[in-house]
C-alpha positions in Angstrom: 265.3 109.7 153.1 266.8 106.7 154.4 267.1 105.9 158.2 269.6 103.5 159.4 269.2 102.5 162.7 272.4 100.8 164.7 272.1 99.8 168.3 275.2 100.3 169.9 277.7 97.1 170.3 278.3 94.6 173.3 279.1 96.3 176.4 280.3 93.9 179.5 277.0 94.7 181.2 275.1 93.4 178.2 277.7 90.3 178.7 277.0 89.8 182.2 272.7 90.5 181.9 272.8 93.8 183.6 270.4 96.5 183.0 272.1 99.7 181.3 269.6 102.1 181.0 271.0 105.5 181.8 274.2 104.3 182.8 276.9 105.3 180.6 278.5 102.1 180.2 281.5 101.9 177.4 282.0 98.8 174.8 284.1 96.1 176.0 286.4 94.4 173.3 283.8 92.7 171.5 281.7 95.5 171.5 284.6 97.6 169.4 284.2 94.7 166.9 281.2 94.7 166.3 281.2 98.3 165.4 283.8 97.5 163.2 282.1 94.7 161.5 279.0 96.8 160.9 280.5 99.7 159.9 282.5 97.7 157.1 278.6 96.8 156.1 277.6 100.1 155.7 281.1 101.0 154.1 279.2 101.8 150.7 276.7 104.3 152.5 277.2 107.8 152.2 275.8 109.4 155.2 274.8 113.1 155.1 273.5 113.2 159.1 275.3 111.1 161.8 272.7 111.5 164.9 273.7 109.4 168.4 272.0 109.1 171.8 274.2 110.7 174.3 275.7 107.7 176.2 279.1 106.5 175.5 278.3 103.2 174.0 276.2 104.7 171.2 279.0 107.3 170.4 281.6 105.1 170.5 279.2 102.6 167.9 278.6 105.8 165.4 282.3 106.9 166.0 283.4 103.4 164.4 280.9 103.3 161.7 282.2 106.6 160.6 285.4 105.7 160.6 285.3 102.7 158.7 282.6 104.8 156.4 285.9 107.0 155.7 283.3 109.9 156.5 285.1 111.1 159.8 284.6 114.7 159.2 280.7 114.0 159.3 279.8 115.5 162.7 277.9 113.5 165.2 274.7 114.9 166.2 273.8 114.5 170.3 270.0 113.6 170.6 269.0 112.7 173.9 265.5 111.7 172.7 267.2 108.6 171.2 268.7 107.2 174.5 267.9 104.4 176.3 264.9 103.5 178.7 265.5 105.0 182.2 264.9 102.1 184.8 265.0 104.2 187.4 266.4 102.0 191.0 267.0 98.9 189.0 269.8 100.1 186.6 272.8 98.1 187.2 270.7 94.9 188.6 271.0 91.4 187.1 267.9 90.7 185.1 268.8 87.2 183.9 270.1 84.0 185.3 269.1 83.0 188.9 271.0 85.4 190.1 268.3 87.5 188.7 268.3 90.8 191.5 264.9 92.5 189.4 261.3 91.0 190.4 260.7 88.4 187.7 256.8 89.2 187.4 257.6 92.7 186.5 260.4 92.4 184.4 258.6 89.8 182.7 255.7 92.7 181.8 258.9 94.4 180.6 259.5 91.9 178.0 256.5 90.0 177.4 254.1 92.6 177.9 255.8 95.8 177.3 252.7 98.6 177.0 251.5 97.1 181.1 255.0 97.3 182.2 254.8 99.7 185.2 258.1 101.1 185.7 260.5 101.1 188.9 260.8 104.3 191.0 262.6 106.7 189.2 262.1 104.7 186.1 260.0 105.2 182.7 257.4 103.1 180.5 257.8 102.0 177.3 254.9 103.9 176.3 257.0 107.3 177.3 259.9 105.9 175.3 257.8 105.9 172.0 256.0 108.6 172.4 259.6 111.1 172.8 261.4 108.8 170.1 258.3 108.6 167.8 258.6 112.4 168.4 262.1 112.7 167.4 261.4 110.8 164.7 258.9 112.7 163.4 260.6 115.8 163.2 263.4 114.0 161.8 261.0 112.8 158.7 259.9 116.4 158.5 263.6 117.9 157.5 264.1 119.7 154.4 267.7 119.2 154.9 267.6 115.7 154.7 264.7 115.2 152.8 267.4 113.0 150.3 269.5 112.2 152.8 271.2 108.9 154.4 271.3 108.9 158.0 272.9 107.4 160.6 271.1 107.0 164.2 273.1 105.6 166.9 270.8 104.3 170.0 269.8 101.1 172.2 267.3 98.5 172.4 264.8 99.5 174.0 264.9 103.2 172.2 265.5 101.5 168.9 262.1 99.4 168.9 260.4 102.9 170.0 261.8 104.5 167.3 260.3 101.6 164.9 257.3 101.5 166.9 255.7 104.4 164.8 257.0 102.6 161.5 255.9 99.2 162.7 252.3 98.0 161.1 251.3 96.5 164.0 252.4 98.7 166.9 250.5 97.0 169.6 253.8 94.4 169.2 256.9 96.2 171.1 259.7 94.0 170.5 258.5 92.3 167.3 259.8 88.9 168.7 263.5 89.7 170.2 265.1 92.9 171.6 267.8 93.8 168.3 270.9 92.0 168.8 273.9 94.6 169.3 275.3 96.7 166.4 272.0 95.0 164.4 270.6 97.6 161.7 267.2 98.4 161.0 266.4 100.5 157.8 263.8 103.0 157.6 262.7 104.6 154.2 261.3 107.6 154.1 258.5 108.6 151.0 256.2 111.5 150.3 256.3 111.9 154.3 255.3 108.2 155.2 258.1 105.9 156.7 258.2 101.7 156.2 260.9 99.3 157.4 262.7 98.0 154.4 265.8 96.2 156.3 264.6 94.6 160.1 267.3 93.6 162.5 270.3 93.3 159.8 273.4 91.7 162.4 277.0 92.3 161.6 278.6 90.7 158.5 275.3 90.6 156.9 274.6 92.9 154.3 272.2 95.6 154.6 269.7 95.3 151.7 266.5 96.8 150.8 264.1 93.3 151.3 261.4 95.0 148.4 264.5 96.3 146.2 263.2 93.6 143.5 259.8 93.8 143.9 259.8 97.5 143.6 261.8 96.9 140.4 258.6 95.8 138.8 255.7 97.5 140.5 257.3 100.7 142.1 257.6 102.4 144.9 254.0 103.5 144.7 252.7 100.1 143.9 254.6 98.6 147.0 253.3 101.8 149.1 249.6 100.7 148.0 250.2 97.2 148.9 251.7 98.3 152.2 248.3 99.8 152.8 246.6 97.0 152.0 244.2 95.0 154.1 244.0 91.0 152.4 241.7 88.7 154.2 242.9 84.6 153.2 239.8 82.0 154.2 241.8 78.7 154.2 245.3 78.1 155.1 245.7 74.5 153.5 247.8 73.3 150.7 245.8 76.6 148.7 245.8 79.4 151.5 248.6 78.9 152.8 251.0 79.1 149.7 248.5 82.5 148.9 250.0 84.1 152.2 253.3 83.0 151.4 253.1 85.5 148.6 251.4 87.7 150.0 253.6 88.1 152.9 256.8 88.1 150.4 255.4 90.9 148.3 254.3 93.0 151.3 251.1 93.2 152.0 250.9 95.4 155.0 248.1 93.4 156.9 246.8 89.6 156.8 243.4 88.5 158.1 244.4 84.8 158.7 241.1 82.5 159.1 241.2 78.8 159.4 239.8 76.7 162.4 242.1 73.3 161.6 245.4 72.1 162.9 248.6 71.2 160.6 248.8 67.0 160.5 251.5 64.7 158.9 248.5 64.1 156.0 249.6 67.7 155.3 252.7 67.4 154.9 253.2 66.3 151.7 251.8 69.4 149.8 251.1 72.6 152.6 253.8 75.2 153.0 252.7 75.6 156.6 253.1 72.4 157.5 256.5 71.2 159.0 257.3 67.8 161.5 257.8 70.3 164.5 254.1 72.1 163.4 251.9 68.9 163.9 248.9 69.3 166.2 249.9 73.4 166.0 247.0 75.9 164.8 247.5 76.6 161.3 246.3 80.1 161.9 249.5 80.3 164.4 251.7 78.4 161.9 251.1 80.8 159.6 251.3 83.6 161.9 254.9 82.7 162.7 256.0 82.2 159.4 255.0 85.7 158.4 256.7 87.4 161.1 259.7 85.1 159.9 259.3 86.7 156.5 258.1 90.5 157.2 258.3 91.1 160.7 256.8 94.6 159.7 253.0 93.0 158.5 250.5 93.1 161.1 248.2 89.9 161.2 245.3 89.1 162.4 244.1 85.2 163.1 240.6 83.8 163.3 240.7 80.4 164.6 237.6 79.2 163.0 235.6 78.1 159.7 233.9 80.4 157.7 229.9 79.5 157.2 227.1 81.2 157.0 226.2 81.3 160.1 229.7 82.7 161.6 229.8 85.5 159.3 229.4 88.0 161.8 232.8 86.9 163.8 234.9 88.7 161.2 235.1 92.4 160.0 234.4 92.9 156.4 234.7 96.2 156.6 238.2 96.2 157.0 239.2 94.0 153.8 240.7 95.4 150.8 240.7 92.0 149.1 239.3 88.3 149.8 241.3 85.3 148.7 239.0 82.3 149.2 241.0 79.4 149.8 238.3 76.9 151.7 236.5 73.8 150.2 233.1 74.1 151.9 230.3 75.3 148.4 228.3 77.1 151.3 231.2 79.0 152.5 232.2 80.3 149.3 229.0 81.0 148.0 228.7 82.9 150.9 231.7 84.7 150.7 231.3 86.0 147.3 227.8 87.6 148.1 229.6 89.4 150.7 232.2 90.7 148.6 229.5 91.7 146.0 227.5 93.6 149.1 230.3 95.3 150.1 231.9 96.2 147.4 235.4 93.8 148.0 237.4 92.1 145.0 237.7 88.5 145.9 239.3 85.6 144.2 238.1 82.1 144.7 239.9 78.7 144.1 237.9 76.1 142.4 239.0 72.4 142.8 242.8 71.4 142.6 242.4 67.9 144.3 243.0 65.0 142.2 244.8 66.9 139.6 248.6 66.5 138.5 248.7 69.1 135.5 250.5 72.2 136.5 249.8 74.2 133.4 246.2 73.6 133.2 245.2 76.3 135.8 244.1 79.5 134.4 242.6 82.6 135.6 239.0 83.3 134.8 235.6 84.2 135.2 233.1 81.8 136.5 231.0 82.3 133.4 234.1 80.9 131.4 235.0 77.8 133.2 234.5 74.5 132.0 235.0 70.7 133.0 235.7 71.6 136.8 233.3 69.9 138.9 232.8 72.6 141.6 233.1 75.0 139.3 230.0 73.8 137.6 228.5 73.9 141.0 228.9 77.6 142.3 228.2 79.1 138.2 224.6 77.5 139.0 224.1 78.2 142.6 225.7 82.0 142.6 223.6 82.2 139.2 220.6 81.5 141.6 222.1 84.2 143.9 222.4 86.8 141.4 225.7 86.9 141.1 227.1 86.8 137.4 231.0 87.3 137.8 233.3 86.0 140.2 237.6 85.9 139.2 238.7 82.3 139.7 241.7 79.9 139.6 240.6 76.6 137.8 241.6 73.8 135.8 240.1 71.9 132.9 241.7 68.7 133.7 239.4 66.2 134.1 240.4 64.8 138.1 242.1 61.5 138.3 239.8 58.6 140.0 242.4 58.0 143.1 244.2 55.2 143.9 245.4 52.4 146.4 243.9 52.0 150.2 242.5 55.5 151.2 240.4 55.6 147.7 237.6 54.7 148.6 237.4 58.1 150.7 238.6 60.0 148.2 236.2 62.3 146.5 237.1 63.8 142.6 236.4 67.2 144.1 235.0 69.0 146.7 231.3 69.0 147.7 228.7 69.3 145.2 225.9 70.1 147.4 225.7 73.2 149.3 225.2 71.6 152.8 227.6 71.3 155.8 231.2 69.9 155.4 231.6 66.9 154.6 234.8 64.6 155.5 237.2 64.3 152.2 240.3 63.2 151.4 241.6 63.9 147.8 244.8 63.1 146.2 247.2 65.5 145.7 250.4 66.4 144.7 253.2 68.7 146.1 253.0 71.4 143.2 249.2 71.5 142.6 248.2 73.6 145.7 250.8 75.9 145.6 250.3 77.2 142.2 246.8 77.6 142.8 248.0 79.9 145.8 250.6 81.6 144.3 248.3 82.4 141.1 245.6 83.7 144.1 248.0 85.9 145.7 249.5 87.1 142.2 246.1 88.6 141.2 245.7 89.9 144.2 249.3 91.7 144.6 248.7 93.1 141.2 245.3 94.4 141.9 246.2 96.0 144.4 249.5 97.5 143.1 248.0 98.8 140.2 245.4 100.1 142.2 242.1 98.4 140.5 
């Protein structure tokens, strides 16, 4: 089953920042466009079920999309579950502007807080709204009539994200960053009873494409499912982590455990995905955060801002990774890491050192036991050998590191640390492509691992 999911188009109270709710406000003349513009993007859909919330301006939306569907026999099914947010004595007050009529604090909760909103009189929360959409939907999911089927939902904004909200991975987040634009389309696939997102926010004149159609292609629906389920913990959002969640993100990886304690700088920008002129003095954990809900709005992550040693273990849940990527440069801290994963029974891949190097093609996958040349490499075979630890999957290189030139060389170092105490200030050269295919070779063990279910 597929779901598409169309708020309705412009009405003139949506023009002039009035709140709708139960009010059964028509489309203006923009608002018939719209519907017009996305039903011409869903021309090539053939919908078996056509189901709209009561109020005019969803009727009028699915009305439109039939028509330019040519499926105008297709009757339209009346859900009330689907309908807008009842707010109660404010529906019909300005909420934006400074002619703003609705208390600020609360309609702020509204949008900025949405599960603490406490509702006017008369009016609903946003909790109620999911839980008789989330309802709807689940019976919906649970037809044997449309267990195949292409349908069409016609609602609102605030009814549309608590439709999604039982779809979304992280459902804590109401409005996933914005309330859907109007006549936007959100597409819901339905699989051996389990619903994903597969389309967020599509806005007219945009086609509406499945955003894993290629992916699938090589690893399946079941593959993607698996890695929708997946839990990846990255340590290290540099030039190496942070090209690793780039893929990870892309592929869809349901949920990201984000750890890094540094903040993006203009040294940084010459070689870290995350790091853009507007991002200097941000987080990178919140950098990184952004850009996957830029990417897959639908992945739920979690940030830690904060290095991983030894002796802050304890601030982050192991139990709850499928898979490690370690992408830091501190010997103790990976050493660390991989006696974790060995204790607990997680796959983790570590990246050995990428810093002075400018041959792409030398990096390989491998087992510790089978690298050669890499300084820290050499390192962590003889100190997790002293550990007890035999095997860890790595990313290295055999190319001898370049000794660095001009000013800053003297605080250049070939490679990371080769001792195993604290962190120690370095500053390697480095190239825009090196990091980056260490990350993306990372992530693509990782993605296929977990696809393929190992």
């Amino acid at each position: 089953m597929k779901i598409y999911i169309i708020r309705h188009g412009q009405t003139q109270y949506n023009l002039l920042g009035r709140l709708q709710g139960r009010l059964d406000i028509p489309l203006n003349e923009n608002g018939l466009a719209l519907a017009h513009v996305a039903g011409q993007g869903l021309a090539d859909v053939h919908f078996d079920a056509v189901i709209s919330s009561p109020l005019t301006r969803a009727m009028q939306t699915a009305q439109i999309v039939l028509q330019e569907n040519r499926a105008t026999d297709c009757e339209i099914e009346i859900e009330p579950a689907i309908q807008e947010i009842n707010f109660g004595v404010w529906e019909g007050l300005t909420c934006k502007g400074e002619d703003c009529e609705v208390p600020k604090d609360e309609f702020r909760l509204f949008m900025y807080d949405s599960f603490h909103f406490i509702p006017p009189k008369g009016g609903e929360t946003v909790q109620e709204v999911c839980e008789r959409t989330g309802a709807f939907l689940k019976e919906l999911m649970a037809r044997e009539d449309l267990h195949d089927a292409n349908v069409l939902i016609s609602s609102h904004g605030c009814a549309t994200r608590g439709l999604l909200n039982s779809v979304y991975k992280d459902p804590t987040d109401f409005w996933h960053g914005k309330v859907p634009p109007n006549c936007s389309v959100n597409v819901v696939e339905v699989t051996d009873g389990r619903a994903f997102l597969i389309a967020p926010d599509v806005v007219p004149g945009q086609p509406v494409e499945d955003m894993y159609a290629r992916t699938r292609m090589l690893i399946g629906t079941d593959g993607l499912l698996r890695l929708r389920d997946a839990r990846v913990a990255v340590f290290g959002l540099g030039g190496v982590g942070g090209y690793a969640v780039e893929a990870l993100a892309r592929a869809g990886v349901g949920t990201l455990h984000l750890v890094d304690h540094d903040t993006v700088s203009a040294t940084n920008l010459n070689r870290q995905i995350l790091a853009t002129t507007d991002r200097i003095g941000t987080p990178k954990t919140e950098a990184a955060r952004e850009r996957v809900r830029s990417i897959a709005p639908d992945t739920q992550v979690f940030t830690y801002e904060k290095f991983f040693l030894p002796e802050t273990e304890g601030d982050f849940p192991f139990d709850q990774f499928d898979y490690i990527v370690d992408a830091i440069d501190t010997v103790s801290g990976k050493l660390r890491l991989a006696e974790i994963a060995q204790e607990r029974g997680i796959p983790i891949i570590s990246a050995m050192g990428a810093g002075n190097k400018r041959n792409a093609q030398g990096f390989k996958v491998a087992d510790i036991s089978e690298t050669r040349t890499c300084p820290l490499a050499r390192v962590m075979r003889r100190e997790l050998k002293k550990r007890g630890i035999e095997h860890l999957k790595v990313v290295y290189s055999e190319e001898t590191a370049m000794r660095p030139e001009g000013p800053d060389a003297a605080n250049a170092s070939a490679e990371a640390e080769e001792a195993v105490g604290p962190r120690k200030k370095q500053a390697p050269g480095s190239l825009s492509y090196v990091p980056g295919i260490v990350g993306l070779m990372l992530a693509g063990e990782v993605i296929n691992d977990l696809a393929d279910g190992v």
